[in-house]
C-alpha positions as CSV (number, residue, x, y, z in Angstrom):
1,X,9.0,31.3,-59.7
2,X,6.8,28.8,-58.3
3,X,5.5,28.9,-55.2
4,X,3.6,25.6,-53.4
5,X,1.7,25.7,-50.5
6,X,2.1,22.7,-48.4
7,X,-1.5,21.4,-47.4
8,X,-1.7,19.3,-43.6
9,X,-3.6,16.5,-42.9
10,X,-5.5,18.6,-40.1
11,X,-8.5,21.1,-41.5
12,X,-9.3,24.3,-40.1
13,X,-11.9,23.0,-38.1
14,X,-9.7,20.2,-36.3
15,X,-8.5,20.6,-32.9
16,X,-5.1,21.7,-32.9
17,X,-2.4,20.2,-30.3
18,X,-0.6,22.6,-28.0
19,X,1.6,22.4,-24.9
20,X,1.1,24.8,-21.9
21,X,3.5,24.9,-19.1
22,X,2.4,27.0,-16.1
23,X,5.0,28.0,-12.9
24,X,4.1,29.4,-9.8
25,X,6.3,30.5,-6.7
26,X,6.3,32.0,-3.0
27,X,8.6,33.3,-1.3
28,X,8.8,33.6,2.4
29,X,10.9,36.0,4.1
30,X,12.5,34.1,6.9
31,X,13.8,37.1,8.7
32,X,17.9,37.6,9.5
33,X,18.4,37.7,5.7
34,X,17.1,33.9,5.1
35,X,14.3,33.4,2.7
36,X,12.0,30.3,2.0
37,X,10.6,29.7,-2.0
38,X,8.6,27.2,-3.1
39,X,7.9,26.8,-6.5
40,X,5.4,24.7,-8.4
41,X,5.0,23.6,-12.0
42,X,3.0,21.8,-14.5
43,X,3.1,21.0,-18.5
44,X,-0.1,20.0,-20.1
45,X,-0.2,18.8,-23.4
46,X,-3.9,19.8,-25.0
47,X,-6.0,19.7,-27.9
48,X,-8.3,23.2,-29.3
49,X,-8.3,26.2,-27.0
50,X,-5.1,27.1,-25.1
51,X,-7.0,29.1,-22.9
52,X,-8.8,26.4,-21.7
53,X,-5.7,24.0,-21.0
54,X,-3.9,27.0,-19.3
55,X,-6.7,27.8,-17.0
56,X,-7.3,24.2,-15.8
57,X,-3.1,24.0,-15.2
58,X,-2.9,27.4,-13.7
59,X,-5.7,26.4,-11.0
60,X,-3.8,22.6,-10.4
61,X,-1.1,24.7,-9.7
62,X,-2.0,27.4,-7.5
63,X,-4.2,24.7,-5.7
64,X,-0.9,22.7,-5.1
65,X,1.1,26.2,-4.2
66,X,-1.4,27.1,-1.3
67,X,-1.5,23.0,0.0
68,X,2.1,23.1,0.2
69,X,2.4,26.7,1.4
70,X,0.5,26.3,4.0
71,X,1.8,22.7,5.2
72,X,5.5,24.4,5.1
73,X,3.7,27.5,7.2
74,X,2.4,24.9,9.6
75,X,5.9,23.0,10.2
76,X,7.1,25.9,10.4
77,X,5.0,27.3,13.6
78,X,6.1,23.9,15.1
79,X,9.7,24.4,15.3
């Protein structure tokens, strides 16, 4: 039985690709059995640590969540 490895062009020392996807949500109870979610996503493709990628998508979208949140709050307090 032989047995080959197969060798890649990358080395152990290059940076490896990766894709990260991150989703956030809130969800608003509107009283009288109504609700209001919004829901925000991103998918990053990186290169090295996945930590590093994640934390940088995970920020964009909570950032995004809270702007919108609080813009939907707002329109909300006009009605």
């Amino acid at each position: 039985m032989r047995i080959m490895k197969e060798v890649s062009s990358v080395n152990e020392n290059s940076p490896r690709a990766h894709r990260v996807k991150v989703s956030l949500g809130y969800t608003r109870n509107m009283g009288n059995f109504e609700s209001l979610r919004i829901d925000i996503g991103l998918e990053v493709d990186g290169y090295g640590n996945p930590s590093e990628t994640f934390d940088k998508a995970y920020a964009w979208a909570e950032s995004k969540l809270v702007d919108k949140t609080t813009e939907v709050e707002e329109s909300l307090k006009g009605e």
